[in-house]
C-alpha positions as CSV (number, residue, x, y, z in Angstrom):
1,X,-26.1,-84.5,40.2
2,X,-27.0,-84.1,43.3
3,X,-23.8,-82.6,44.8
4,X,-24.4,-80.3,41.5
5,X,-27.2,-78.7,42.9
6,X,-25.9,-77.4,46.7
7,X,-22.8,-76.0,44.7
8,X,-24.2,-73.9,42.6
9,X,-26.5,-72.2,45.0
10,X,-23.5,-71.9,46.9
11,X,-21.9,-70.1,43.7
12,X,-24.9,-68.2,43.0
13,X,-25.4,-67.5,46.6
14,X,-21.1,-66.2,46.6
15,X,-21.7,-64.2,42.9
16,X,-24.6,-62.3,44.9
17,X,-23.2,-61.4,47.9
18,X,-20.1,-60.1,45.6
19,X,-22.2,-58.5,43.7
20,X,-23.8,-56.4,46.2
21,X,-20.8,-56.0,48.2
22,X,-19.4,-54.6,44.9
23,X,-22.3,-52.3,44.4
24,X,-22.1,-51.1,48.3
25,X,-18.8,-49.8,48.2
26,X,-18.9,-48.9,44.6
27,X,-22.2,-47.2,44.5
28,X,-20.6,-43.8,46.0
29,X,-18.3,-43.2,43.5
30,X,-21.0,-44.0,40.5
31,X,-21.9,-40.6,38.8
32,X,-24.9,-39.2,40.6
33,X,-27.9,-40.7,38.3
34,X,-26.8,-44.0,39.0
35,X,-25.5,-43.9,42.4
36,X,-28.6,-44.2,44.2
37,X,-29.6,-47.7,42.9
38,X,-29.4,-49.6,46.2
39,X,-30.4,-46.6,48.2
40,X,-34.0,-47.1,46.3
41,X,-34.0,-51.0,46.4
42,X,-33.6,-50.7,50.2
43,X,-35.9,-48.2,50.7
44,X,-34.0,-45.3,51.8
45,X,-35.8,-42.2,52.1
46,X,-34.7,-39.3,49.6
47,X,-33.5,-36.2,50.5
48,X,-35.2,-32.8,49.7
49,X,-33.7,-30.5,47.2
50,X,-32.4,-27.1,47.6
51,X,-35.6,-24.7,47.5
52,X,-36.0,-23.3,44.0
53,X,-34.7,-19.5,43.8
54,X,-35.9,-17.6,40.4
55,X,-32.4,-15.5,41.2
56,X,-30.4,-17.9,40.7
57,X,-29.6,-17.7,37.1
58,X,-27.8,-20.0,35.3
59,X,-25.6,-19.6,31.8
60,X,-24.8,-16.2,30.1
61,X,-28.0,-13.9,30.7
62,X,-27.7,-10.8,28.2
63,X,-30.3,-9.3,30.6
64,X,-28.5,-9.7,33.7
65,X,-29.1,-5.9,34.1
66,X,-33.2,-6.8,34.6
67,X,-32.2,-9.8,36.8
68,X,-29.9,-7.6,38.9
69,X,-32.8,-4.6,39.1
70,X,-35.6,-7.9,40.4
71,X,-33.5,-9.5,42.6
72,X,-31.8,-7.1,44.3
73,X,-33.4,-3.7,44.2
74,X,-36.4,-2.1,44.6
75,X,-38.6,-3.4,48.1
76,X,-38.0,-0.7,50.5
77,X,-41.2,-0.2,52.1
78,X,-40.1,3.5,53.1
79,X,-37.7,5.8,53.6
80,X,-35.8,4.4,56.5
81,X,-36.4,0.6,55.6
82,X,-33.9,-1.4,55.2
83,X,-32.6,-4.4,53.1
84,X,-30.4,-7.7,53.9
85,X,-28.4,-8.2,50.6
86,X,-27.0,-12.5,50.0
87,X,-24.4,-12.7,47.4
88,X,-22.1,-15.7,46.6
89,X,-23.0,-19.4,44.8
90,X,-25.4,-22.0,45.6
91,X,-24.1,-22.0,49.4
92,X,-25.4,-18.8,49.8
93,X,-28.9,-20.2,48.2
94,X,-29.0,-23.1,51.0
95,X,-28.4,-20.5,53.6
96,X,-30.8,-18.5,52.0
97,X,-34.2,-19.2,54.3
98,X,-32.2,-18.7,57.0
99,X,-31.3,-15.0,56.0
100,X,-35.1,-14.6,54.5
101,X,-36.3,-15.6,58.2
102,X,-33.7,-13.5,59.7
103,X,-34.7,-10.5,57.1
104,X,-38.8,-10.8,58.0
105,X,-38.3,-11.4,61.3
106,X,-36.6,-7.4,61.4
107,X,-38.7,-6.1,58.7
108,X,-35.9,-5.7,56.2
109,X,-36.1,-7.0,52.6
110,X,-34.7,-9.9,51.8
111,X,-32.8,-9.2,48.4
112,X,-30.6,-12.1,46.5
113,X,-29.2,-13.2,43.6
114,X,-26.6,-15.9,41.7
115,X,-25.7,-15.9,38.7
116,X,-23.9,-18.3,36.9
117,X,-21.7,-17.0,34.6
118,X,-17.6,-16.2,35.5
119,X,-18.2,-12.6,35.2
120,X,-20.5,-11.9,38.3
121,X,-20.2,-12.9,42.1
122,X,-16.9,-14.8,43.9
123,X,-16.1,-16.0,40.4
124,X,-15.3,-13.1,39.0
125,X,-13.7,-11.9,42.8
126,X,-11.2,-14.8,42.5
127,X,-10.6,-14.6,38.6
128,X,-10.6,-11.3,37.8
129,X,-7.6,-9.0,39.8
130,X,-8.5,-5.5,39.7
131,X,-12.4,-5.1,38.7
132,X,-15.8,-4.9,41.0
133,X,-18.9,-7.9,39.7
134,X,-22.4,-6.2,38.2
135,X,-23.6,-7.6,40.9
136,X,-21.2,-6.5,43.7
137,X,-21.3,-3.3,42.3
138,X,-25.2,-3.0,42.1
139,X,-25.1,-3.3,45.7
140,X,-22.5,-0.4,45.9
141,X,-24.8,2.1,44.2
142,X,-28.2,0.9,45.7
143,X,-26.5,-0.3,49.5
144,X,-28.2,2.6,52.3
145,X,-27.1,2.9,56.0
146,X,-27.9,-0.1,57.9
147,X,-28.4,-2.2,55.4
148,X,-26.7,-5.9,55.8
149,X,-24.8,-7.7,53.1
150,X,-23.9,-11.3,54.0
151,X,-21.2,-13.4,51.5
152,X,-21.6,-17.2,51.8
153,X,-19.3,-19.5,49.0
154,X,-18.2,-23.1,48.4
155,X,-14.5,-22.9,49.7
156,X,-13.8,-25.0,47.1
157,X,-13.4,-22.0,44.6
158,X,-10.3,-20.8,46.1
159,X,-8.5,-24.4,46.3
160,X,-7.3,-26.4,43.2
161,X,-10.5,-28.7,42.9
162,X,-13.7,-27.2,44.4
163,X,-15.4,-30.6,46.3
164,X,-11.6,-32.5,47.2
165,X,-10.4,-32.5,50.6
166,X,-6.9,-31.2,50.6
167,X,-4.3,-33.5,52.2
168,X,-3.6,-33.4,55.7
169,X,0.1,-33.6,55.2
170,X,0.2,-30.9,53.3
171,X,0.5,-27.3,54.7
172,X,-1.8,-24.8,53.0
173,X,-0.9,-21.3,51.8
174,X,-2.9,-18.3,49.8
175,X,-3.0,-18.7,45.8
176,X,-3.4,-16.4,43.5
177,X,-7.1,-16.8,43.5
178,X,-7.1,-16.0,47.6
179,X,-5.0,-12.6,47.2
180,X,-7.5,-11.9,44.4
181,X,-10.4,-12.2,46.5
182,X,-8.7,-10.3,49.1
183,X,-7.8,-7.2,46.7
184,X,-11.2,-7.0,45.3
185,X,-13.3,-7.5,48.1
186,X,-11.5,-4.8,50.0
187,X,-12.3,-2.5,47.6
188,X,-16.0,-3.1,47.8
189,X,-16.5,-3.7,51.6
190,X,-14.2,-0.2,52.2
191,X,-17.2,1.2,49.9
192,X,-19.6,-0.3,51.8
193,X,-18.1,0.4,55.1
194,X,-18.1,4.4,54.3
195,X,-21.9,3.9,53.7
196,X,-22.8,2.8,57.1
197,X,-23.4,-0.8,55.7
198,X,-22.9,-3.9,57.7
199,X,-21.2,-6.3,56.0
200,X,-21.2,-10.4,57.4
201,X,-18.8,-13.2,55.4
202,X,-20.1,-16.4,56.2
203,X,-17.9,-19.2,56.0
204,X,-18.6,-22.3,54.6
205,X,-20.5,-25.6,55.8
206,X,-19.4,-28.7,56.0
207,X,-17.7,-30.7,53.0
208,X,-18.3,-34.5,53.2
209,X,-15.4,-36.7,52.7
210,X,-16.7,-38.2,49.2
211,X,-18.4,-36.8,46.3
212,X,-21.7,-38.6,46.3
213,X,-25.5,-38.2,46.8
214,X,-26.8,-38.5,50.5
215,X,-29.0,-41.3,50.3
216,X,-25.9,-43.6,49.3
217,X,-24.4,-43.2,52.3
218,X,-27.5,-42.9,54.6
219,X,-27.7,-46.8,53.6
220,X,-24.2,-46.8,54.4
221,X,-24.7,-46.2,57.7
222,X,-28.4,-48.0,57.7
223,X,-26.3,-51.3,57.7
224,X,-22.8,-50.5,58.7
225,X,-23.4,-47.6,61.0
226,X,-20.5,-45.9,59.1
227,X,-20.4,-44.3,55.8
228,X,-17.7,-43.1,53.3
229,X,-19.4,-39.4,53.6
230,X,-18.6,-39.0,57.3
231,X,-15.8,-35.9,57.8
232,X,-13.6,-35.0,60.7
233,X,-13.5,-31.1,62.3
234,X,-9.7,-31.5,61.5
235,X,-10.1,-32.1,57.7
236,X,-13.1,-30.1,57.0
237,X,-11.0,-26.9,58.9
238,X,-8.2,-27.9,56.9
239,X,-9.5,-27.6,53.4
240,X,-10.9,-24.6,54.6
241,X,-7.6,-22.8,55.3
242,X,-7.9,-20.2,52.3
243,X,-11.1,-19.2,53.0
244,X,-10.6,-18.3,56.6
245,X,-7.3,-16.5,55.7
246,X,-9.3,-14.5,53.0
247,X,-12.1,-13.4,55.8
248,X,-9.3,-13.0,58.9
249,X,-7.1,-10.8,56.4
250,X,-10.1,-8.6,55.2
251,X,-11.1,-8.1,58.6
252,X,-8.2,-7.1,59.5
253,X,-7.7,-4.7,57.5
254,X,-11.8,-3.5,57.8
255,X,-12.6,-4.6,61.5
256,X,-16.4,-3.3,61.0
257,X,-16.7,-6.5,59.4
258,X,-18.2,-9.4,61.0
259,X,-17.6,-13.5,60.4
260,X,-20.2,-16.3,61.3
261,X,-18.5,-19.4,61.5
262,X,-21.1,-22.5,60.9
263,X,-18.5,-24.9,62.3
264,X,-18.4,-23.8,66.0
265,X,-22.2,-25.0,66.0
266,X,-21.7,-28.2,64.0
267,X,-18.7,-29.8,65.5
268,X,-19.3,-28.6,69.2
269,X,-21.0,-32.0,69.7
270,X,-18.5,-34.4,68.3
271,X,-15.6,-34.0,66.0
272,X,-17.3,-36.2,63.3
273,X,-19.9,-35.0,60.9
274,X,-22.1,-37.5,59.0
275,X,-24.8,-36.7,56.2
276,X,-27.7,-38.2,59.1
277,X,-28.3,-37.9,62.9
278,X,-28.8,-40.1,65.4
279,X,-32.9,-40.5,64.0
280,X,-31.5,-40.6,60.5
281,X,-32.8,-37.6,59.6
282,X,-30.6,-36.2,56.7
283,X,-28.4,-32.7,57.7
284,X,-27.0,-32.8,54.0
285,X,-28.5,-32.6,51.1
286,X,-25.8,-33.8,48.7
287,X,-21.7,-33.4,49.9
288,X,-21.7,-29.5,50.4
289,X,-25.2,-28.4,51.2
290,X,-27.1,-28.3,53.8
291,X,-30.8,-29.1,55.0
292,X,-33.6,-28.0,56.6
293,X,-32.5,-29.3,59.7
294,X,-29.0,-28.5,59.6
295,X,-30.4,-24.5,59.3
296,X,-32.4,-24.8,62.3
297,X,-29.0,-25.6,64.5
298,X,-27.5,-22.9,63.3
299,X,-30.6,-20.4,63.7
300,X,-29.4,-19.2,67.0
301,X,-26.2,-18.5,66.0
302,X,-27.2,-16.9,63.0
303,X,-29.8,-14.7,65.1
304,X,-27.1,-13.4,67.3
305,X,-24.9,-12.2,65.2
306,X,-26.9,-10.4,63.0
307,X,-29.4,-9.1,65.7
308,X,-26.5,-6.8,66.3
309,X,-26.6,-5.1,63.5
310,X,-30.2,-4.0,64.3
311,X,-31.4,-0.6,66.8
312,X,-34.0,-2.9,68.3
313,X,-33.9,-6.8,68.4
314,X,-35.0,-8.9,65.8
315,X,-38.6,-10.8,66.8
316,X,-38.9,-14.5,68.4
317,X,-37.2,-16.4,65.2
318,X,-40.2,-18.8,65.8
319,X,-42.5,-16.3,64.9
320,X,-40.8,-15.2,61.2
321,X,-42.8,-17.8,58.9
């Protein structure tokens, strides 16, 4: 009986440590309600949302015509003022205080909108060969000289499964869905062009390596210093590949228009990425959007490239609140 006793807190002690070991590398690959379990029990702090946007509409809105009419038109305060139009999914909402900054710190109007549905936006773009978005198209008919539109998506959209890496090994090439994008968007941004408007794609942020919530790899790294979230500059480029064809190969063909590339500021450090700094302070708030943080690295940038699209230049970016 005695000998009983040691071995089964041995057992007990082996089960745990399985257990949690189990749970560790497991946790990230739990769907997102539950994959936060030992994040909480070790205390890990959680990470913000993405700010709430009342343009961002969701499902099939038979009123899209009144959402399209608040979000994206009216505002000029005069005459000559002029608006900064964001179009795209919810990577153009996480980039969106950064354009509203931007927008108020030059006095222009900061106009948005997403909507959900397969009919409007870059879904439509990819899907649909041949015809112009309500929304695109609102921006068409209501778009005055000067004016900026800037175009941010997930890159996902134009690959085979939006939030997987695609294989090293494997040499990319356009789809159907990227020449789409490219015949469509032509047609609007040569509309645009005529107009005297300013047109800026945006191309994506980073994609982390696995599809799970921040905090589960923020206690990744907590205790191993590593996580299963961290990407490389070579695979996060590479999955990018159709995107950065699409934007090279409109530009081309329209060379008023201008591309930001988020990338150059994010990887000019290291050639790793990881969903925390070196304080722990989160730079993602899930596996494809940003923070707080992570905007106010790339504010510069930003600033630069679209102070050039302004007669006079924009006001100290610490002053746009």
């Amino acid at each position: 009986d005695e000998m009983k006793l040691p071995t089964i807190f041995l057992i007990l002690l082996i089960s745990s440590l399985a257990i949690f070991a189990l749970l560790f590398n497991a946790s990230s690959r739990l769907p997102k309600g539950f994959n936060n379990i030992l994040a909480h029990f070790f205390e890990v702090p959680l990470v913000t949302a993405i700010p709430p946007n009342n343009c961002f509409v969701a499902g099939r809105s038979p009123k899209y015509s009144k959402a399209l009419e608040r979000c994206l038109g009216n505002r000029r305060q005069g005459a000559n003022s002029k608006k900064f139009f964001l179009l795209g999914d919810s990577h153009a909402q996480h980039l969106f205080p950064l354009a509203e900054k931007f927008a108020k710190s030059t006095n222009r109007s900061m106009r948005f909108v997403n909507f959900q549905s397969g009919e409007f936006g870059i879904r439509s773009l990819i899907g649909n060969l041949g015809k112009i978005p309500p929304d695109f198209q609102y921006v068409i008919d209501d778009a005055q000289a000067g004016d900026i539109l800037a175009i941010s998506f997930h890159r996902g959209r134009l690959n085979s499964s939006r939030d997987k890496h695609l294989p090293l090994h494997i040499a990319v090439k356009p789809n159907s869905g990227t020449k789409n994008f490219i015949a469509n968007l032509s047609v609007i941004l040569s509309a645009l062009t005529k107009k005297g408007v300013h047109t800026v794609l945006l191309l994506d942020t980073p994609l982390m390596k696995s599809i799970t919530t921040s905090e589960t790899c923020a206690l990744q790294i907590k205790i191993t210093g590593n996580s299963v979230c961290k990407i490389t500059k070579h695979q996060d480029l590479h999955t990018r590949w159709r995107q950065e064809y699409a934007f090279s190969e409109l530009k081309r063909s329209i060379p008023q228009i201008a591309i930001w590339d988020p990338l150059e500021v994010i990887y000019s450090v290291s050639d790793d990425f990881d969903v925390v700094d070196s304080n722990n302070i989160y730079l993602m708030r899930d596996w494809n959007h940003v923070t707080g943080k992570t905007l106010s690295t790339l504010e510069p940038s930003f600033f630069s490239l679209m102070s050039k699209f302004n007669p006079e230049r924009p006001t100290d970016p610490s002053s746009a609140k």
